[in-house]
C-alpha positions as CSV (number, residue, x, y, z in Angstrom):
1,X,-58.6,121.6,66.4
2,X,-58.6,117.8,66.6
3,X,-58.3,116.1,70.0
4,X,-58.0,112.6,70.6
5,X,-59.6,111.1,74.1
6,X,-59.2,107.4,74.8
7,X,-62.1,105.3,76.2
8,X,-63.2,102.0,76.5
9,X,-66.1,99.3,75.1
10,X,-66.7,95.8,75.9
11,X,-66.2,92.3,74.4
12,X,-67.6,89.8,76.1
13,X,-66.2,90.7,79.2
14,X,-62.9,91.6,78.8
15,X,-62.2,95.8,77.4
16,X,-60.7,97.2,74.2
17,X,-59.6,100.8,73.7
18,X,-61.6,103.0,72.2
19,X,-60.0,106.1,70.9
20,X,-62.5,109.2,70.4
21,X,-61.3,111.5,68.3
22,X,-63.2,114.9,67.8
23,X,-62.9,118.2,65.3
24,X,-64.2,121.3,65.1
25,X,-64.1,123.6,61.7
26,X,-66.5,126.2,60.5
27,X,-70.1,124.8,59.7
28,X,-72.8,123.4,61.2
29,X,-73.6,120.3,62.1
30,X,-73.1,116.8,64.4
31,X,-72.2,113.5,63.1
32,X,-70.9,110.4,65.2
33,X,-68.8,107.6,63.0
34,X,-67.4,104.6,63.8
35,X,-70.2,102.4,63.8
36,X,-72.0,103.6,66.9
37,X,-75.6,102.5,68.2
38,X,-78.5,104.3,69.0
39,X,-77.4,105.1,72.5
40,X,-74.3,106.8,71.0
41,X,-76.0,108.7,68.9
42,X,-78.5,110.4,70.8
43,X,-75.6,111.6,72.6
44,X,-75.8,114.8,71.0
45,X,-78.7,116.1,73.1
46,X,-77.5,114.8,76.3
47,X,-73.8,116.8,75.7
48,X,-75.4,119.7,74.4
49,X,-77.4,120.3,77.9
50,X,-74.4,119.0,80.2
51,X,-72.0,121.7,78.8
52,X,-74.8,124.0,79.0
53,X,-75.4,123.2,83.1
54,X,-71.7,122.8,83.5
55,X,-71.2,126.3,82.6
56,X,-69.7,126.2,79.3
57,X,-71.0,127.2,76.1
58,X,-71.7,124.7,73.4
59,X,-69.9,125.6,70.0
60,X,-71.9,126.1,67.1
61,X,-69.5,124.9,64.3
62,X,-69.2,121.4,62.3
63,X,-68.4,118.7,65.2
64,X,-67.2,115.4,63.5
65,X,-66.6,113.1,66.4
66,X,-64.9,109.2,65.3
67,X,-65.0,105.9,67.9
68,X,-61.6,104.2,66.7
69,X,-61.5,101.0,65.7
70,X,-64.3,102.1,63.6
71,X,-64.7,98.5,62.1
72,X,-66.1,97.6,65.6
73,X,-70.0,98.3,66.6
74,X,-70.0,100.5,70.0
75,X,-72.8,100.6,72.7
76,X,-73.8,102.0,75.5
77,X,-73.9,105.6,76.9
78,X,-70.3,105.7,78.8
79,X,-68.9,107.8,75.9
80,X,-70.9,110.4,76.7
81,X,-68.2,111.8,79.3
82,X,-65.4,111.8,76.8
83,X,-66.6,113.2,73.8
84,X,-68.3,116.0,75.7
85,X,-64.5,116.9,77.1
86,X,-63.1,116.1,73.8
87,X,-66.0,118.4,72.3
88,X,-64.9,121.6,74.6
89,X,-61.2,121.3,74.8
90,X,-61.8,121.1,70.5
91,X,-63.1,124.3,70.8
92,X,-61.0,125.8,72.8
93,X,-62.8,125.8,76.0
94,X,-59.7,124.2,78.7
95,X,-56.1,123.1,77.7
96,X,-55.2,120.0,79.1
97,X,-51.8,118.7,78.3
98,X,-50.9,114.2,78.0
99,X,-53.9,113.3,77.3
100,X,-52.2,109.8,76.3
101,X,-51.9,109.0,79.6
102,X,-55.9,109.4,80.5
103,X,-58.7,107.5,79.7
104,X,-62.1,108.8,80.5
105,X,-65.6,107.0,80.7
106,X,-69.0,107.7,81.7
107,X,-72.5,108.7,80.9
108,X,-74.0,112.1,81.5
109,X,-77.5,113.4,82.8
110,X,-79.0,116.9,81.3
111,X,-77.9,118.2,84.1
112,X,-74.0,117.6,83.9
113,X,-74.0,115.0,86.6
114,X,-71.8,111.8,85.8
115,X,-74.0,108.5,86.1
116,X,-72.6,105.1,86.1
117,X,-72.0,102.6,83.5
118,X,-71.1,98.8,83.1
119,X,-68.1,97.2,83.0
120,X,-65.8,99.5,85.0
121,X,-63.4,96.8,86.2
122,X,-62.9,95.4,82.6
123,X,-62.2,99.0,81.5
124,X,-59.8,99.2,84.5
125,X,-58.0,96.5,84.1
126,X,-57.4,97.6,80.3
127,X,-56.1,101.3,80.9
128,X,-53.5,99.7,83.1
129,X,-52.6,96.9,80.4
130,X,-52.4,100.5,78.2
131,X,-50.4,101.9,80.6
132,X,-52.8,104.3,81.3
133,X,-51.9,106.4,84.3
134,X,-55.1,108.1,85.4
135,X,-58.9,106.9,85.3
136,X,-61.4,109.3,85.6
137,X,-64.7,107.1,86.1
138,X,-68.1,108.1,87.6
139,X,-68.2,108.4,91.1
140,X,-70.8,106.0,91.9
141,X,-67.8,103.1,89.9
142,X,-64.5,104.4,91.8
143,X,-64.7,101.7,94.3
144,X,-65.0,98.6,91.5
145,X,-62.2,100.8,89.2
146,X,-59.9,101.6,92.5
147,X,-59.3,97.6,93.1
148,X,-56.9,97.9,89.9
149,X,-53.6,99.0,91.3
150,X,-51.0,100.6,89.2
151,X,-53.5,103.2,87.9
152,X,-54.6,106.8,89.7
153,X,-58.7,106.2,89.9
154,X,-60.5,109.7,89.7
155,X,-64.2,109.5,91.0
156,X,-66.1,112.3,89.5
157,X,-69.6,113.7,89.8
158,X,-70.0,116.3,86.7
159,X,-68.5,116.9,84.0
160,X,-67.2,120.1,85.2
161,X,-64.6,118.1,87.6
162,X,-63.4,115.9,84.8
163,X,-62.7,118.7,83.2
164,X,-60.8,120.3,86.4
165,X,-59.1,117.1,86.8
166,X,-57.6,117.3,83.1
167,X,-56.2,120.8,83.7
168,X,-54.3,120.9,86.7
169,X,-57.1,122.6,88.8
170,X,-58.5,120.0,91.0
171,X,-58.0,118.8,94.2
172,X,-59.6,115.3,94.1
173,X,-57.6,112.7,95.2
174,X,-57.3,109.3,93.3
175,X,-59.0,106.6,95.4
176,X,-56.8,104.3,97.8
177,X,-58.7,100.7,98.6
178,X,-56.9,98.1,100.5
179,X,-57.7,94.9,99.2
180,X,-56.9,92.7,101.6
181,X,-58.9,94.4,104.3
182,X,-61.7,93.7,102.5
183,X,-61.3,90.2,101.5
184,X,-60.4,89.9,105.7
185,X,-63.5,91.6,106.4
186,X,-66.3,89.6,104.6
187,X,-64.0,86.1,105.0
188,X,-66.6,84.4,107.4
189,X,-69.7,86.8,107.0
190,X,-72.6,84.3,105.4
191,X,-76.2,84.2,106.7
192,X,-76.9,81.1,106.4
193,X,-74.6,77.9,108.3
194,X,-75.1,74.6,108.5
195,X,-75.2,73.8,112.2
196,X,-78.7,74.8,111.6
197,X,-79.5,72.0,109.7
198,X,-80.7,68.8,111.6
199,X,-79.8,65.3,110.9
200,X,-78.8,64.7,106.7
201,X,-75.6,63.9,107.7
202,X,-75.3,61.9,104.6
203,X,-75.9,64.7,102.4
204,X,-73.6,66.9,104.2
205,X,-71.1,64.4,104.1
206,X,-72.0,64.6,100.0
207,X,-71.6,68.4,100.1
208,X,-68.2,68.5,102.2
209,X,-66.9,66.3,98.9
210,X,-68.6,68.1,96.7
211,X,-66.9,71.3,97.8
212,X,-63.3,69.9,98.7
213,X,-63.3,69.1,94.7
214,X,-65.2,71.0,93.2
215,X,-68.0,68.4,91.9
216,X,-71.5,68.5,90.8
217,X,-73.9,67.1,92.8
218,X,-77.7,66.8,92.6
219,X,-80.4,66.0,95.6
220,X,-83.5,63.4,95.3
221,X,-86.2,63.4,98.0
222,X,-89.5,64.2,98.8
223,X,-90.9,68.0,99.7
224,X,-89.9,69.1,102.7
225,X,-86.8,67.0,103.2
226,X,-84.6,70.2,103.5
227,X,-82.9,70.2,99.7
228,X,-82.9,73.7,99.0
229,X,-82.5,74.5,102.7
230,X,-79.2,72.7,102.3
231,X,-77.9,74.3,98.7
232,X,-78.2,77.4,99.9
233,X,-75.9,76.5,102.6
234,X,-73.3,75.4,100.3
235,X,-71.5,78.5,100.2
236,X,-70.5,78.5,104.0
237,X,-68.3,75.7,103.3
238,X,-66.3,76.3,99.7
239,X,-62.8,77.3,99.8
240,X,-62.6,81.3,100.0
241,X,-61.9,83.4,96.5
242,X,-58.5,84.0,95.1
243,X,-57.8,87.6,94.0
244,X,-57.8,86.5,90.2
245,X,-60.7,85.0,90.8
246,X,-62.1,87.3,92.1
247,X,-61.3,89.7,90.0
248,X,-62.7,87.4,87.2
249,X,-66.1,87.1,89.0
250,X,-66.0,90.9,89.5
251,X,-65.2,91.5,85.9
252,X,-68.2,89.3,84.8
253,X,-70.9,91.0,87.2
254,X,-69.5,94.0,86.3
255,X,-70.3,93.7,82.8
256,X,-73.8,92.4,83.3
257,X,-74.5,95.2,85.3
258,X,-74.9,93.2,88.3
259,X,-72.8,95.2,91.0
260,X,-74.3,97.3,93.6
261,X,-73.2,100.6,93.2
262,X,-70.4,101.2,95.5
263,X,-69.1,97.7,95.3
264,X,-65.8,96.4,94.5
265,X,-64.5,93.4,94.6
266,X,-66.7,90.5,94.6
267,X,-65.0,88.6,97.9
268,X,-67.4,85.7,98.4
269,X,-68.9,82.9,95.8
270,X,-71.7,83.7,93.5
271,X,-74.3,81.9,94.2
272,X,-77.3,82.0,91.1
273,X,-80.8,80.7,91.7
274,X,-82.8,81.0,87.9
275,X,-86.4,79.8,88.2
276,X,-87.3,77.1,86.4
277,X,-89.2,79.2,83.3
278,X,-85.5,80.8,82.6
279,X,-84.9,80.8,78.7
280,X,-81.8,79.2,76.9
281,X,-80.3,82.9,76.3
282,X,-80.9,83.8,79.9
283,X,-78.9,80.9,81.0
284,X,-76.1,80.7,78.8
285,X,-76.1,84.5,77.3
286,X,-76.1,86.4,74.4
287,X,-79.0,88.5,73.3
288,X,-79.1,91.2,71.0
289,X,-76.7,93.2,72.9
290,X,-74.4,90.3,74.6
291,X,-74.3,89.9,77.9
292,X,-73.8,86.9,79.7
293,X,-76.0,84.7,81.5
294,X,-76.4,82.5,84.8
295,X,-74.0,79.9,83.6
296,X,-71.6,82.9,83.8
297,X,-72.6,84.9,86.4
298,X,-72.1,81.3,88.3
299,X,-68.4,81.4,87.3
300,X,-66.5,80.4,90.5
301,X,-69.8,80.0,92.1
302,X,-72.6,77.6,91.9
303,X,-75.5,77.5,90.0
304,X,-78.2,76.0,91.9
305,X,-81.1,74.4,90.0
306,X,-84.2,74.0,92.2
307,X,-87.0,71.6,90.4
308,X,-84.2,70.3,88.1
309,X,-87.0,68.2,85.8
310,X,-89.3,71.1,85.9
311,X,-86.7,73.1,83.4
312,X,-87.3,72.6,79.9
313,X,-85.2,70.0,77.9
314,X,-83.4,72.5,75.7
315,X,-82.3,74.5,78.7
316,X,-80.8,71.4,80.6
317,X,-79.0,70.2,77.1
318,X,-77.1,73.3,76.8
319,X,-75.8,72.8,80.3
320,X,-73.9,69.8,79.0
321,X,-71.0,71.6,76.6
322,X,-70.3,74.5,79.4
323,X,-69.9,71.7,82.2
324,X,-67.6,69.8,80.7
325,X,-65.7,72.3,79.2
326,X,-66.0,75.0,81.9
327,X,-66.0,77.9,79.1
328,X,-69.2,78.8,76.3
329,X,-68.7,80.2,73.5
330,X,-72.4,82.4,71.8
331,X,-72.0,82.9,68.3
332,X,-74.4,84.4,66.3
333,X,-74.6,86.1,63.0
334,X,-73.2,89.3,63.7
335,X,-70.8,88.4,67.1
336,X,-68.7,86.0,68.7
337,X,-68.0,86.1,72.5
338,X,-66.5,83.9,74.7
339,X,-67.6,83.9,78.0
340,X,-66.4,81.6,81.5
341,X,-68.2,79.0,82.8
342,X,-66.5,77.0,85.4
343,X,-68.7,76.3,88.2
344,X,-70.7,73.8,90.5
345,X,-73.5,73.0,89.2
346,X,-76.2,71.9,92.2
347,X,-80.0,70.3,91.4
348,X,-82.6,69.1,93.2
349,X,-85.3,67.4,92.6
350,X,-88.7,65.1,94.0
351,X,-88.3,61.5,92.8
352,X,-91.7,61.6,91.4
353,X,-94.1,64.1,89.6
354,X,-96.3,63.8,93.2
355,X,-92.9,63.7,95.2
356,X,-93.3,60.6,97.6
357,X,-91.9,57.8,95.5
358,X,-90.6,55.5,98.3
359,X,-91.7,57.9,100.9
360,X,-90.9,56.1,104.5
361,X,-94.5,57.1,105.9
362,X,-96.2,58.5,102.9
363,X,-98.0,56.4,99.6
364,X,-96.8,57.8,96.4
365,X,-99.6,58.5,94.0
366,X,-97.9,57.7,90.7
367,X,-97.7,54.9,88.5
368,X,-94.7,53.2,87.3
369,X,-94.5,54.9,84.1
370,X,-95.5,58.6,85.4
371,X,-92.2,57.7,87.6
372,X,-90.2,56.9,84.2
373,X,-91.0,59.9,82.0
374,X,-90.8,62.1,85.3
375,X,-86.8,60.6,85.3
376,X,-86.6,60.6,81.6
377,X,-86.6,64.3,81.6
378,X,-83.3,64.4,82.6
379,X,-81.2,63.0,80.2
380,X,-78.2,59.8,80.7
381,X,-75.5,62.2,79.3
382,X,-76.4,65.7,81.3
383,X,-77.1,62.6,84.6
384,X,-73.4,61.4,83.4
385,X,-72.0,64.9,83.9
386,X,-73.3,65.3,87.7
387,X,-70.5,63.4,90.2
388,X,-72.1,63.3,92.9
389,X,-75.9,62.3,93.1
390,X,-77.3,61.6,96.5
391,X,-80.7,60.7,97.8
392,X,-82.4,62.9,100.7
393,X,-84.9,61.0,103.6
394,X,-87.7,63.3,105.7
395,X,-85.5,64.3,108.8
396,X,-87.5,62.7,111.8
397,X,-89.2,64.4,114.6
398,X,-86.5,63.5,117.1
399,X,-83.5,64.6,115.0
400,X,-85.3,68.0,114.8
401,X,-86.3,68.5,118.2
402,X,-82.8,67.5,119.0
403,X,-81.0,71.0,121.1
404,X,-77.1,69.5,120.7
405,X,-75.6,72.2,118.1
406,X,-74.3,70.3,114.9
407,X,-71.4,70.7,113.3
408,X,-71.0,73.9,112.3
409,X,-69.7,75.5,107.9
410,X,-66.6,76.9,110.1
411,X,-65.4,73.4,110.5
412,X,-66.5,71.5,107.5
413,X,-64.9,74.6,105.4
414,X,-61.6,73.6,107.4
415,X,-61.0,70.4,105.5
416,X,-62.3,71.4,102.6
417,X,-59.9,74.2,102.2
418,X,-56.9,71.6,103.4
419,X,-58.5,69.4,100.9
420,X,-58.1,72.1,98.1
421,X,-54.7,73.2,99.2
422,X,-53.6,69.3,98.9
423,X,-55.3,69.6,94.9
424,X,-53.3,73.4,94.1
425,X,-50.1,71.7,95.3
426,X,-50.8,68.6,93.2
427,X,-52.0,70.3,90.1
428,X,-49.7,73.8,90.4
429,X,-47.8,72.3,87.3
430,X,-50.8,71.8,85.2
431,X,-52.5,74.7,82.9
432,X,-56.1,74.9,83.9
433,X,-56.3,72.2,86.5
434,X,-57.3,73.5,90.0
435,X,-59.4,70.3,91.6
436,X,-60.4,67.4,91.3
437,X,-63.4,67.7,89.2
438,X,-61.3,69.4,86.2
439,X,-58.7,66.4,86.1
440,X,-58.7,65.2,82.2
441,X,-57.5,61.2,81.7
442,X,-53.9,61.3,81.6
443,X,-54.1,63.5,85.2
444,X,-57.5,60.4,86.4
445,X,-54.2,57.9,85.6
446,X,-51.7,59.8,87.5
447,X,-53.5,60.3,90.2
448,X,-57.1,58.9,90.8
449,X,-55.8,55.6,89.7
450,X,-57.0,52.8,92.3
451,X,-55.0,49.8,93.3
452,X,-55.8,45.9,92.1
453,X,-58.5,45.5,95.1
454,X,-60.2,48.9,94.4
455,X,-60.5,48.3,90.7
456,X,-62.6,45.3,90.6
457,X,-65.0,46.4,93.0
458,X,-65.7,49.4,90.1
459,X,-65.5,47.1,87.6
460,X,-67.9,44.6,89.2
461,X,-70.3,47.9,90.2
462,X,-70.2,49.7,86.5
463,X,-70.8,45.9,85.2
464,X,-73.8,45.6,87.5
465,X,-75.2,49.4,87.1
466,X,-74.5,49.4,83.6
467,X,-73.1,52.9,84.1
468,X,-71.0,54.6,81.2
469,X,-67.4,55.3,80.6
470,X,-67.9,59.0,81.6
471,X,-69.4,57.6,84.7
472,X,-66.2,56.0,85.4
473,X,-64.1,59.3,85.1
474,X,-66.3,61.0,87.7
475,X,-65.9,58.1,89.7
476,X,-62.3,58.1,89.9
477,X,-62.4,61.9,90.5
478,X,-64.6,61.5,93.6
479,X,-63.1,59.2,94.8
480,X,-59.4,61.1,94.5
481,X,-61.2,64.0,96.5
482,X,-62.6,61.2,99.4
483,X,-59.0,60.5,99.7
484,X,-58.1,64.3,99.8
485,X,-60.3,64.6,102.7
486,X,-58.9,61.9,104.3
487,X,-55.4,62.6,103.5
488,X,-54.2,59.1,101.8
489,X,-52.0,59.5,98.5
490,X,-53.0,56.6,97.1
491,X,-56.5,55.9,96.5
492,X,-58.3,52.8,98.4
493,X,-60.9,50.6,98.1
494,X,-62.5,52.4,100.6
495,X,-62.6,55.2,98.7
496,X,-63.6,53.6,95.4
497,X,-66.8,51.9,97.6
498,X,-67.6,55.9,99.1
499,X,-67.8,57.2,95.4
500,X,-69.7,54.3,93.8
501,X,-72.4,55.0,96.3
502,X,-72.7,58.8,95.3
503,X,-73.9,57.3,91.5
504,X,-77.1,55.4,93.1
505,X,-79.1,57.9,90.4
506,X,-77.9,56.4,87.2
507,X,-80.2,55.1,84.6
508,X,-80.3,51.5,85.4
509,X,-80.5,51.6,89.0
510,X,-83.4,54.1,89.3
511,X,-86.4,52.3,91.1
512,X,-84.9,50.5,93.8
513,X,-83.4,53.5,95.3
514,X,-86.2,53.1,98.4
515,X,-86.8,49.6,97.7
């Protein structure tokens, strides 16, 4: 009897279907086609001792089991839950009737117990695109699947309930999630907040910018000054996730394997810390089984890069491609996968290899050229790319002994979200365009453009600086966002002066930064 079962594999980190097809005629023997990987094909043993457990009786006949496409290499062990039910209602062993209108995934223990997979929310968002009506997932994934309205998510622990579920007997419920609970619930919850920080009002000045457009920024200043401290405050104060984002960020954690169990949707900004030894293929993904990396996991997020000089050249270079064009594609011999890449990148870093170059109280150890070929690690295009670069002084004694509360992320996150809506309602028109920092050059001349007065003072500062053309764009785009914030349509001189002094970092002025 042949019975066809649809599933699901992943691409990168979006589903395809994957139709399992399974037939029984006299003979012995197991075969799996349809270019399968090891995991799939030890599959056997692990189905053989489920239906055992489950109470069923494995048949003993020729089992020819077919993953369609079969042009397209499978992985992974979530296949395990629907050939074993296309294995026993071949044989005879239930009767389940529109089996077009189920897809099944999962991977099974000896014992018949489902375990959870990867990449549930992908596969979710696929069977409804299918018009799939039910989704029978592992338990330990019905919260991620259940987000995905539009389709009846079935959480099941054994095998022996999927197989209930498929004919008629069951009484498990599909699972009902309210999104919008959830995003309410975990709207304000951070543990960190910036009215702990002490003086820096200049850097959080850089941040609330840096936020309210969605720029890169990078930090310069001794140890001790309170750059990471800062960073990982920066998610208190960025504009709260969309449902299609976060759907996007769910789909990409999901797929990585990244999720707690239990989770669902992803409701606040990722927020990805590599160490400074991370390889190229950890950052930007890939691998001999894709997945992606901390530029993607990032997506909607930031990526925070502590020690910026301290990470190899080749792994900084390949940041350049992603952040200017906010996707990155991996191809390698035997794949091709796209994967998203649109977030904020944030660096620190010491001005020198002993970290007190132009230290107020403390004598920097370095000479002149240890300085330079500390700098020259980061290179003028990749410096180019970062809008926003800001130097950091040692907060003093009084500043930190200081009781008055400061201003606290609740308040800062204010304008930055009225900055943002101001950016949604100008760019709502334009395909890919959400702030500031994605505006191309015809959108800089629309809308960044400065007047007669606020265009020679950048020409007279780029002149001066010798900065380069891209350093000019990023200019005009911080400065549209200064203008956000303070809720002028036209962009001023002021405004123009405010972003100039956010470039203090590029090549030509490095030096007299303490001077």
């Amino acid at each position: 009897m042949l019975v066809k079962i649809y599933s699901a594999a992943i691409n990168g980190i979006n589903a395809f279907p994957v139709t399992v097809e399974t037939e029984i005629w006299k003979g012995v023997g197991f075969s799996i086609v349809g270019m399968a990987d090891t995991a799939i094909r030890e599959s056997y043993e692990r189905m053989q001792a489920a239906i055992r457990h489950s109470g069923y009786e494995f048949p003993h006949y020729r089992i020819t089991i077919n993953l369609a496409p079969a042009d397209i290499k499978k992985e992974g062990a979530q296949f395990d839950l629907p050939m074993a039910v296309a294995v026993l209602l071949s044989a005879g062993c239930g009767k389940a009737e529109n089996l077009e209108d189920v897809m099944l995934t999962g991977e099974l223990s000896l014992d018949g117990s489902v375990l959870p997979v990867k990449g549930i929310l992908p596969m979710a968002i696929k069977a409804r695109e299918m018009g799939i009506k039910r989704l029978i997932v592992p338990e330990a994934n019905v919260t991620e699947a259940g987000v995905v309205n539009k389709v009846e998510v079935y959480g099941v622990k054994n095998l022996r309930e999927a197989m209930e579920i498929l004919e008629g007997k069951s009484d498990l419920r599909p699972v009902d999630i309210d999104t919008r609970a959830l995003f309410a619930a975990s709207c304000e919850d951070f543990d960190y907040d910036f009215s702990e920080v002490k003086g820096q009002e200049s850097v959080k000045r850089a941040f609330e910018i840096a936020c309210a457009g969605g720029h890169n920024i990078i930090m310069i200043g001794p140890p001790g000054a309170g750059k990471s401290m800062m960073a990982k405050r920066l998610p208190s104060i960025l504009p709260p996730l969309g449902m299609a984002e976060a759907l996007e960020t769910t789909k990409i954690h999901s797929v990585a394997g990244k999720l707690d169990r239990g989770s669902m949707l992803m409701t606040q900004r990722p927020f990805r810390t590599p160490h400074h030894t991370v390889s190229p293929v950890a950052l930007v993904g890939g691998g001999a089984n894709p997945m992606p990396g901390e530029i993607s996991l990032a997506h909607n997020g930031v990526l925070f890069l502590d020690e910026f000089p301290e990470f190899p050249r080749q792994v900084l270079e390949v940041l350049r491609q992603p952040i200017e064009d906010r996707v990155i594609t991996v191809a390698r011999a035997k794949y091709t996968v796209n994967y998203p890449a649109s977030f904020m990148l944030v660096a620190s870093m010491n001005p020198c290899p002993c970290g007190y170059y132009g230290h107020p109280t403390r004598p920097c150890t370095c000479t002149p050229g240890a300085v330079s070929r500390y700098m020259s690690r980061i290179s003028g295009p990749l410096l180019d790319r970062i809008d926003i670069q800001v130097e950091i002084e040692p907060v003093e004694f009084d500043a930190m002994a200081d009781p008055t509360p400061t201003e606290s992320s609740f308040e800062i996150r204010k304008r930055v979200i009225k900055a943002r809506e101001i950016q949604q309602e100008r760019y709502k028109d334009v395909k890919g365009v959400h702030c500031n920092a994605q505006m191309n050059t015809r959108l800089l001349k629309e809308f960044a453009w400065p007047d007669k007065e606020g265009m020679a003072k950048l020409k007279d500062r780029m002149t001066r600086l010798n900065m380069s053309a891209r350093a000019f764009d990023r200019i005009l785009r911080v400065a549209r966002t200064i203008a956000d914030l303070d809720g002028s349509k036209e962009v001023k001189v002021a405004h123009i002066a405010e972003a100039i002094g956010y470039r203090s970092l590029d090549r030509g002025n490095y030096g007299t930064l303490f001077s």
